[in-house]
Every structure is written in structure tokens, then in C-alpha cells.
C-alpha positions as CSV (number, residue, x, y, z in Angstrom):
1,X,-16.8,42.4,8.9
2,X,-14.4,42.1,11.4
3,X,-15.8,44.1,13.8
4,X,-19.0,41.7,13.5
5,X,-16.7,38.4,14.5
6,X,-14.8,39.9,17.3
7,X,-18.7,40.9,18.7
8,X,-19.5,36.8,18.6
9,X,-16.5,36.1,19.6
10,X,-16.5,38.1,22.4
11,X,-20.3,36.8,23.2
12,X,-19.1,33.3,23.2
13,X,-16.5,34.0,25.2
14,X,-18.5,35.7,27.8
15,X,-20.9,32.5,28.1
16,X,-17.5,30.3,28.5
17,X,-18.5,27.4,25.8
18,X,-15.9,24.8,26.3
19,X,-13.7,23.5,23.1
20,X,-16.0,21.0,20.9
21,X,-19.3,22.1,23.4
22,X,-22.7,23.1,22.2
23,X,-23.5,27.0,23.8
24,X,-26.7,26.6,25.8
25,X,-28.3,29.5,23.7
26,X,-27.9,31.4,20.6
27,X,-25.3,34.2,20.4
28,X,-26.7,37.9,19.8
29,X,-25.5,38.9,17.0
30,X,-25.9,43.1,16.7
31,X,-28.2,43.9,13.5
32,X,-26.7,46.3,11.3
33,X,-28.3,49.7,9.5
34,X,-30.8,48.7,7.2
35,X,-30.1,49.0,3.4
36,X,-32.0,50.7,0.2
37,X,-32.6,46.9,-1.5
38,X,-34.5,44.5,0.8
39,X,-32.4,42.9,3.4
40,X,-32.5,38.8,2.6
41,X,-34.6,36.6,4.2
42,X,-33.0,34.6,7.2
43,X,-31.9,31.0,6.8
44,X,-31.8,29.0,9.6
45,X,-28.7,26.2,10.2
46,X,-29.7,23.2,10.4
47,X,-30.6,21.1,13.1
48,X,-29.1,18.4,15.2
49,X,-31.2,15.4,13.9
50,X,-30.3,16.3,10.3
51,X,-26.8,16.7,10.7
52,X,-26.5,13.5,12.9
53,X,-29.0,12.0,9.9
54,X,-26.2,13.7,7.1
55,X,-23.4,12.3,8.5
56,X,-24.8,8.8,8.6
57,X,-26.1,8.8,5.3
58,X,-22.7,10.0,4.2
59,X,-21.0,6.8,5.7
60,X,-23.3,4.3,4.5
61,X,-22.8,5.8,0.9
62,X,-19.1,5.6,1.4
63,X,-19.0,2.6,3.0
64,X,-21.2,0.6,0.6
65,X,-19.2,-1.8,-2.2
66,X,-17.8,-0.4,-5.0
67,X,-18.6,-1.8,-8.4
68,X,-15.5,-2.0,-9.7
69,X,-12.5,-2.2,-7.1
70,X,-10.0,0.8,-6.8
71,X,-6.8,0.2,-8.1
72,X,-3.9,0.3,-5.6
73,X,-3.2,4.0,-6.7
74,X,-6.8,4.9,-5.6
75,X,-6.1,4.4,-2.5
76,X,-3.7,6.7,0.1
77,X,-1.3,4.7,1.6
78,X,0.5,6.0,5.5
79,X,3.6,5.1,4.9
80,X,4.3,4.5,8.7
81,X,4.6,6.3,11.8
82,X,7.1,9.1,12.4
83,X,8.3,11.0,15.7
84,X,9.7,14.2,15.9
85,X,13.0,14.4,18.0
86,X,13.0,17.0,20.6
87,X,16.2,17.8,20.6
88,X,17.8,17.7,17.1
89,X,13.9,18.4,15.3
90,X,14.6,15.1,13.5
91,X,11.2,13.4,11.5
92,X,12.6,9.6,12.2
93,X,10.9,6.7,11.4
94,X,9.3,4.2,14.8
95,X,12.0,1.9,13.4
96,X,14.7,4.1,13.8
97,X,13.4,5.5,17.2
98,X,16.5,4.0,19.8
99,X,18.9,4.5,17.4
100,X,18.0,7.9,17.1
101,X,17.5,8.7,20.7
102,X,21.4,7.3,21.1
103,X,22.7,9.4,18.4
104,X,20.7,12.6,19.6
105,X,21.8,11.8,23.3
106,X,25.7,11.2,22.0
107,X,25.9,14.3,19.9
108,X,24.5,16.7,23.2
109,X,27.5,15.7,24.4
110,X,29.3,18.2,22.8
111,X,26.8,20.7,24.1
112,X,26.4,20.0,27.5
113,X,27.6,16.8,28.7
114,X,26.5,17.0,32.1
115,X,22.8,17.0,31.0
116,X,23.5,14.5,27.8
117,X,24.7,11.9,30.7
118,X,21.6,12.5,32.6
119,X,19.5,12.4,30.0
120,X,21.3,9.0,28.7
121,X,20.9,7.1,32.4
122,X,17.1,8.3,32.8
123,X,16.1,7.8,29.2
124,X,18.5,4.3,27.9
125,X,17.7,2.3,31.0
126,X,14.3,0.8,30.8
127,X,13.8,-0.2,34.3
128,X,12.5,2.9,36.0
129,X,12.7,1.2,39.6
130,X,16.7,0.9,38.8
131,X,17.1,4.3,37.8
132,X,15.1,5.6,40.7
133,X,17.2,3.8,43.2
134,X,20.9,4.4,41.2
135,X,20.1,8.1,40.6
136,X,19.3,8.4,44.6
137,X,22.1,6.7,45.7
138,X,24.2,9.0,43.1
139,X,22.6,11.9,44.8
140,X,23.4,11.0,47.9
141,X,27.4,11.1,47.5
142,X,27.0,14.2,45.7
143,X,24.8,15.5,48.7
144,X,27.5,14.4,51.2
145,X,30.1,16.4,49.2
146,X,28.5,19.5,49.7
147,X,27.1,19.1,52.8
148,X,30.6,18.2,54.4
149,X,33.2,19.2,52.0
150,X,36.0,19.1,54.6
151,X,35.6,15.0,55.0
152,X,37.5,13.4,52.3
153,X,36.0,10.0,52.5
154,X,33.3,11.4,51.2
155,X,35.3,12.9,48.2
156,X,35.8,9.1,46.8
157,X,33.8,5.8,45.8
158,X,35.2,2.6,45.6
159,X,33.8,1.1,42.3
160,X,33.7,-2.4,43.8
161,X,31.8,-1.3,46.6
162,X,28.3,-3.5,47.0
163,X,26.2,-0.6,47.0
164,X,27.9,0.6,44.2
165,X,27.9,-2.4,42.2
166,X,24.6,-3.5,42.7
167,X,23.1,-0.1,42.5
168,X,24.4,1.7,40.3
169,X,27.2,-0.1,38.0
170,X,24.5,-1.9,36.5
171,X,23.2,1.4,35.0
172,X,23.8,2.8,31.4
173,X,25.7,6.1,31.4
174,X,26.9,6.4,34.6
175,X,30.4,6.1,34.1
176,X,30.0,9.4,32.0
177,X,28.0,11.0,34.2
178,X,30.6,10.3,37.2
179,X,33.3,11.7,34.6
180,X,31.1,14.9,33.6
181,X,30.1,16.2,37.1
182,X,34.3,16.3,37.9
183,X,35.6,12.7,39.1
184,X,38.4,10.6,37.8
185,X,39.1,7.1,38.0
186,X,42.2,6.7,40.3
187,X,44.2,3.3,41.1
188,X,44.8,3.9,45.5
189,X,45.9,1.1,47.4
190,X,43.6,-0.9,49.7
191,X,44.8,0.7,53.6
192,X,46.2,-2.6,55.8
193,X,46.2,-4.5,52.8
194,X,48.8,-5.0,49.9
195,X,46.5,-4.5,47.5
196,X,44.8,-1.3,44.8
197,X,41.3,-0.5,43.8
198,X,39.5,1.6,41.2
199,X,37.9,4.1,42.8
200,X,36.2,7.8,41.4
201,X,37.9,10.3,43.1
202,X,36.7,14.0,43.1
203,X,38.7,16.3,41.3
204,X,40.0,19.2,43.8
205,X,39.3,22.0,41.6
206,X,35.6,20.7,42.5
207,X,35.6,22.0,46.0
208,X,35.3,25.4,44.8
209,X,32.5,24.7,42.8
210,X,30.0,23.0,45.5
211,X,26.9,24.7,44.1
212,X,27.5,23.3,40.8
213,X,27.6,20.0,42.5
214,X,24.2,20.6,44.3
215,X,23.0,21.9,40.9
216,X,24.0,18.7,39.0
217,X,22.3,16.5,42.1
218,X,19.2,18.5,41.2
219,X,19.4,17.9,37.4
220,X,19.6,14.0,38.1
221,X,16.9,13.9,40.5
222,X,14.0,15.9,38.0
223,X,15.2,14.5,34.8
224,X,12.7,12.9,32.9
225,X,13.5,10.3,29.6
226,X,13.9,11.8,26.2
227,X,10.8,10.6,24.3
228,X,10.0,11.6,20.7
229,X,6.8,13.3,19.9
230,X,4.5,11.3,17.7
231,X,4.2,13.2,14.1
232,X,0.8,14.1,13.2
233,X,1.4,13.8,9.9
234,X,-1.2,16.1,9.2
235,X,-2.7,16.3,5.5
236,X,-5.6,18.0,4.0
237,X,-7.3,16.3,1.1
238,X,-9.9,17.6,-1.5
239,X,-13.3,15.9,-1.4
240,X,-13.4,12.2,-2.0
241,X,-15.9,9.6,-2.7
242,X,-12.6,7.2,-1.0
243,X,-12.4,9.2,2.3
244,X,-13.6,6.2,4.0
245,X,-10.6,3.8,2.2
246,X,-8.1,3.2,4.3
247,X,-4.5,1.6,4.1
248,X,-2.3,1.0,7.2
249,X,1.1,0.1,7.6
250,X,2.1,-2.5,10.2
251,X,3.1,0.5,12.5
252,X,-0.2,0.7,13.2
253,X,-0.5,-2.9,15.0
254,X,0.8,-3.9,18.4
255,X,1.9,-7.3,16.2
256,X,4.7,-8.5,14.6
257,X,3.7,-8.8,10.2
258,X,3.9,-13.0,10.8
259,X,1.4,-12.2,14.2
260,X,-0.9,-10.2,11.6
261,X,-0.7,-12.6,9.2
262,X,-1.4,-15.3,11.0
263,X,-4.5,-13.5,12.9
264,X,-6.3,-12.7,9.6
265,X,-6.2,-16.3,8.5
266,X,-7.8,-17.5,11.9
267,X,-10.2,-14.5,11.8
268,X,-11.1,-15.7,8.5
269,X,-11.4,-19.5,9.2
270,X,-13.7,-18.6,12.5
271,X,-15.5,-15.9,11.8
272,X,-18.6,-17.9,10.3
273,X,-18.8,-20.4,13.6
274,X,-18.1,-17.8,15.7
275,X,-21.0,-15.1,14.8
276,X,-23.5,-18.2,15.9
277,X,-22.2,-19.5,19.2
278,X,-20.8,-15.6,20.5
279,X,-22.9,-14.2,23.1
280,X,-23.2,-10.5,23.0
281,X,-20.7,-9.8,26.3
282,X,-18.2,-12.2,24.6
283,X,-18.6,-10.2,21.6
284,X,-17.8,-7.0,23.8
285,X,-15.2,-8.5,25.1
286,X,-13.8,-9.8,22.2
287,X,-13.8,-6.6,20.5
288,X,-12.0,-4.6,23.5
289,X,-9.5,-7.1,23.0
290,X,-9.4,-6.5,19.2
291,X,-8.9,-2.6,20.2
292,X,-6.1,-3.0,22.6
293,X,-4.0,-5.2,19.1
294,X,-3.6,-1.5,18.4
295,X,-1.0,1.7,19.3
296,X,-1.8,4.3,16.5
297,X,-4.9,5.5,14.5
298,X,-5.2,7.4,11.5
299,X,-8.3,9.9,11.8
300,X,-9.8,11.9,8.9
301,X,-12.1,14.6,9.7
302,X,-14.7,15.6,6.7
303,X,-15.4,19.4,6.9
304,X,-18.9,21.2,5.9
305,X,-17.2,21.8,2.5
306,X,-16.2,18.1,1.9
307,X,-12.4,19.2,2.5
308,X,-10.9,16.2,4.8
309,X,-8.3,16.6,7.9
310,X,-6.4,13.6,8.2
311,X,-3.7,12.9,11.3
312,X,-1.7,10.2,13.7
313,X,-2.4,9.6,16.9
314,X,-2.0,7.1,19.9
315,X,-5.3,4.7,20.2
316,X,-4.8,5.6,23.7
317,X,-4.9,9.2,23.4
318,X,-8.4,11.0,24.5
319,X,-11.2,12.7,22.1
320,X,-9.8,15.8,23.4
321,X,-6.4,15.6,21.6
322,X,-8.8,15.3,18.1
323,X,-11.3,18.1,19.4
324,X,-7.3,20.5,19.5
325,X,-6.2,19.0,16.4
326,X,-8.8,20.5,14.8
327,X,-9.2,23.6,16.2
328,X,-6.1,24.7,15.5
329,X,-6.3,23.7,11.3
330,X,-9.6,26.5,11.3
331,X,-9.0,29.9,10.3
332,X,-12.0,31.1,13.0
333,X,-10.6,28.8,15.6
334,X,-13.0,30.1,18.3
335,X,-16.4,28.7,16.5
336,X,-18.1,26.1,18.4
337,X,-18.0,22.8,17.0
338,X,-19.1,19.0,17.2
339,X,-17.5,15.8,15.6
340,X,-19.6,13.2,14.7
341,X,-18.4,9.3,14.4
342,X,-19.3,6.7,12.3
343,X,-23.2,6.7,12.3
344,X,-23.5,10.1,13.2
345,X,-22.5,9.8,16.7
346,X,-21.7,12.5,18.3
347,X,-18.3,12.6,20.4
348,X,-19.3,14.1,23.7
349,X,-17.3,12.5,26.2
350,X,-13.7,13.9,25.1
351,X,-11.7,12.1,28.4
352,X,-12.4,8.8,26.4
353,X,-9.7,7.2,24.4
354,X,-9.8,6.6,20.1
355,X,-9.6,2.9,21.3
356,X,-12.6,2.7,23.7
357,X,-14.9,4.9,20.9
358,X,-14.2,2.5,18.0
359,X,-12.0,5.0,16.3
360,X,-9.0,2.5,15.9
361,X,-7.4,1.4,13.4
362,X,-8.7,4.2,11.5
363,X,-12.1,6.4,11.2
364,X,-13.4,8.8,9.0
365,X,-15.6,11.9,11.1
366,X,-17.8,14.4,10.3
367,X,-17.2,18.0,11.0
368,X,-20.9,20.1,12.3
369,X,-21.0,23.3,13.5
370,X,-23.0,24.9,16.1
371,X,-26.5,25.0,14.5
372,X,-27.1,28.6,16.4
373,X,-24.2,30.3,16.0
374,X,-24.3,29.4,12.2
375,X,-27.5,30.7,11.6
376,X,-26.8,34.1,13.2
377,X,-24.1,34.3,11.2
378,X,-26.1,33.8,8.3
379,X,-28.5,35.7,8.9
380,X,-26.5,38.8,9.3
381,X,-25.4,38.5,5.5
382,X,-21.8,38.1,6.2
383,X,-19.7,36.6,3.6
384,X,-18.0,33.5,4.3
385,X,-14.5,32.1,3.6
386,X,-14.8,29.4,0.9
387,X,-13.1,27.3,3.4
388,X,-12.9,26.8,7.2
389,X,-9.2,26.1,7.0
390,X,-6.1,28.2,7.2
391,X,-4.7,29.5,4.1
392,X,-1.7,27.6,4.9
393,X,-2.9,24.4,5.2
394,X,-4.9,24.7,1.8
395,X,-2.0,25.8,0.0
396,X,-0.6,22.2,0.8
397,X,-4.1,20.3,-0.4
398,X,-3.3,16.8,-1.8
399,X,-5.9,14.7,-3.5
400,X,-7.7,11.4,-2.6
401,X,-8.3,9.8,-5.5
């Protein structure tokens, strides 16, 4: 049996089908010995009309009005949107995101402060046309210190300096930074005058280590901000007649709860007068605007067996994030695929974003297979798993009631 997948895999691979496409012909599945019983007669998968028809049929069912109402158990509930910290591995909440970031960013410290003072101006200072022009302007002295090393003006910087103060004083972190790369702050009087300044003055030990200095110059120049990684939050659910029932949190809107609030009650109050007097472009336009209120959807994707893949993901994010997403829950992660939407229609264009497609707030899709691979692989006999999912991911199934 094994032997017989690594030949279609190795077919499709030969033809080069992209992730998610359709192969331009069948794959050639090598026909084994014949046995003493008669050999079964071929089925054939089915096509693209009656999946497409399937999957539609499917939605309308689960889309219809219930009888009687769910209760609020019936229902699962995302309890909000997590992101995974980079550097400490961290599952935070999106309302514990900055906090995080500073307590991640102050605890590297103790690892490497150089980089943890980097990482705080780049990453704490919002402005990124301030941190370009502080961090080039700090790259510059350091530059002058190794280029001339004999020159001592260029060993200190007066803090009250204009440049200084204007481009880089007004900068989170930098102090630290200054600090970690081997300055000190020194009190030297002002020459002609009778008067002191604060100034950083390099630390003479430093000389000696002038590559370090071009080193740190590089590290502040290529550093990009510390962002946290949106969680999937990937589940897998048992078959449900509520895989279309959603629940979001407010996470899921670019809106404060009051904002939300408020918009429901006008939608409600408008929604009759408006469905008259709309043209269809301001009906278009109006529901690009709708799309854009917002920054997360929760996707479940219905497999063949009625199993469901649920995960998070940025309404700005492309099909092509979903098309990976899945790929990498199958146990044969290298048979050809399509997902269908809502409707039954087909996902072809994976550049586009969930929020352009209509897959925002939330979406429930369908799962079809290529209808000529399948029916090779049928055809040869071949036992299949119960499930297309990893073992691991079905040991973890949870139930949609």
C-alpha cells in the first residue's frame, strides 16, 4: 500500500499541480496482479457539478431556521483572539498584547541586552519615520567611532545637542541602548564657558572592541519590531448539524462593544428603508465597507467525512494561508484539493484576501477532492484511512453540539 501512494505521489509531483489546483489530467495509477475472486468493479469520484451542487445543498440545509432555538450551550463560543509570543512562546490574550511585548522585551535584558534595547526602540515606538531617522543618526556616531577611532570628539555626544534632542531623545529605549553598546553618562564642563553638560561618553575599554561596535550599528539598522504571531487556535470538531453557528467575541471587530452596539441598533432601524432605495453599486459598496469593520475571521472547513477544521485568521490574510492551513492538518498532505465557499463556490483565486471573498466574520467551507485522483485511487481497491486527518489532531476531537 505504500508503495502504491509514493507511485501517485510521485506522478503528481512530476506534473507539478500547485497547492489547492486541479491536475489537468488523471494520474496513472499502475494496475496490480490480478486475483483468484473477481477484481471489483470501478467507481468513479464524483464530478465537479455535484460536488459544487453538495456543498450548496449542505449550506442551505444548515443555514435554514431551526425549529426550536439552540440553547446557549449549543453553540461554540471563541473565546477571543490569542498571539503567540516569539520570544518567551507565551499564548497571551489581544488585550494583553503591549503589556506583553514590554515584559518579554524587559526580561531579554538579562539575555542579551544589546539586542533587547534594539528590539525595544524598533518595536515600542510607533512612528516608524522616527525610528528610521533616530536609528540612522545613532548609526552614524557609532560609524564615526570606528571609522576614526583616533578622534575623540567623535567618542562623545552632548545630550542637549539639537540633533540629538530632536532626533533621537524623543525615542523609547535609547538611553539603554546608548548604555548597552558601552557609553556612560558623564557631567564635562562646557570649554570657554563656566558651565557642565550631560554628555554619553564612550567607555575606553570600547576602543579595543571596534568590530563589536560595527556589529551593534548593523543590529540597529536590520532590526525589525517584535510582533506576536496570531494563534490559530486550531480545533477539529465531529460532525454537526451547527457547523454553520457561529459566536464571535468583540475581538473579532475593528469596533469598540458601545461602536457595535450602537451599529446593530441602526442596522436594525434602517435596514427595511434601506433594501428599497439602495442601488446595487451602493449595496457593493456598502458591503466592502461592512468587510473592512473587521480584523479576524474564524474559518471552519467541513471534510468529505463531515469532520470540521476550524482556525483564526487575519480578514486581510489571502485564500492561500487557508489552502496551507489545511494541508498541513491531512495525513496525505500531497492530495490535490479544492475548497468550496458558501454556495459551493469554488476558491480559485488564492492571492485574494477572507475579507474581499465574503469569508469575514466567519464561514463555514467545504472540503472536495480531486475528482480524478480519487477515482484512481478507488479504483485500485486501496483501503482508506477512516479519516483524512492526522492521528494527532483526532486524538484532540471536541464536539459541536
Amino acid at each position: 500500500m505504500r508503495k502504491f501512494f509514493q507511485e501517485i505521489k510521485a506522478d503528481l509531483k512530476f506534473r507539478s499541480a500547485g497547492p489547492g489546483q486541479k491536475l489537468s489530467e488523471p494520474a496513472r495509477v499502475p494496475k496490480e496482479k490480478p486475483k483468484a475472486e473477481a477484481a471489483p468493479k470501478p467507481r468513479h469520484g464524483p464530478t465537479d457539478e455535484a460536488q459544487m451542487a453538495a456543498a450548496a445543498a449542505l449550506a442551505r440545509m444548515e443555514l435554514k431556521p431551526k425549529a426550536k432555538p439552540p440553547s446557549s450551550q449549543g453553540a461554540i463560543k471563541n473565546q477571543g483572539v490569542y498571539f503567540i509570543c516569539p520570544l518567551t512562546s507565551t499564548v497571551v490574550r489581544k488585550d494583553e498584547k503591549e503589556k506583553h511585548i514590554r515584559e518579554a522585551i524587559k526580561s531579554y535584558f538579562s539575555v542579551d541586552p544589546v539586542a533587547a534595547s534594539i528590539m525595544e526602540i524598533h518595536t515600542l515606538n510607533k512612528d516608524r519615520e522616527k525610528v528610521r531617522v533616530g536609528v540612522e543618526t545613532m548609526a552614524k556616531y557609532l560609524d564615526n567611532i570606528y571609522l576614526h577611532p583616533e578622534e575623540e570628539k567623535y567618542q562623545k555626544i552632548k545630550l542637549q545637542n539639537k540633533v540629538f534632542q530632536e532626533r533621537i531623545n524623543c525615542l523609547e529605549g535609547i538611553h539603554r541602548f546608548f548604555q548597552s553598546v558601552g557609553f556612560e553618562t558623564r557631567t564635562l564642563p562646557v570649554p570657554g564657558q563656566d558651565t557642565t553638560e550631560e554628555y554619553y561618553v564612550l567607555k575606553e575599554e570600547m576602543l579595543t572592541k571596534l568590530e563589536d561596535l560595527k556589529d551593534y550599528k548593523e543590529q540597529l539598522l536590520s532590526c525589525e519590531p517584535l510582533r506576536l504571531q496570531l494563534d490559530r487556535q486550531l480545533c477539529v470538531f465531529k460532525p454537526s448539524p451547527e457547523a454553520a453557528r457561529f459566536e464571535l467575541p468583540n475581538d473579532f471587530y475593528n469596533l469598540t462593544a458601545e461602536e457595535i452596539k450602537r451599529e446593530q441598533r441602526l442596522r436594525t432601524e434602517a435596514v427595511e428603508k434601506a433594501s428599497m432605495l439602495r442601488t446595487r453599486a451602493m449595496r457593493e459598496k456598502e458591503e466592502q465597507r461592512e468587510m473592512r469593520k473587521y480584523n479576524y475571521t474564524l474559518l471552519r472547513v467541513r471534510l468529505p467525512d463531515g469532520y470540521l477544521l476550524q482556525g483564526t485568521f487575519y480578514a486581510r490574510e489571502p485564500v492561500s494561508v487557508l489552502y496551507n492551513f489545511v494541508r498541513e492538518a491531512l495525513r496525505d498532505n500531497w492530495l490535490p484539493f479544492e475548497l468550496l465557499g458558501p454556495g459551493g463556490l469554488k476558491l480559485t483565486d488564492e492571492n485574494l484576501a477572507f475579507n474581499e471573498c465574503g469569508l469575514v466574520p466567519s464561514a463555514l467551507l467545504t472540503l472536495a477532492w480531486d475528482a480524478a485522483v480519487m477515482s484512481d485511487i478507488e479504483a485500485s481497491g486501496q483501503e482508506q484511512p477512516a479519516s483524512p486527518l492526522k492521528p494527532e489532531l483526532l486524538s484532540h476531537v471536541q464536539t459541536l453540539s
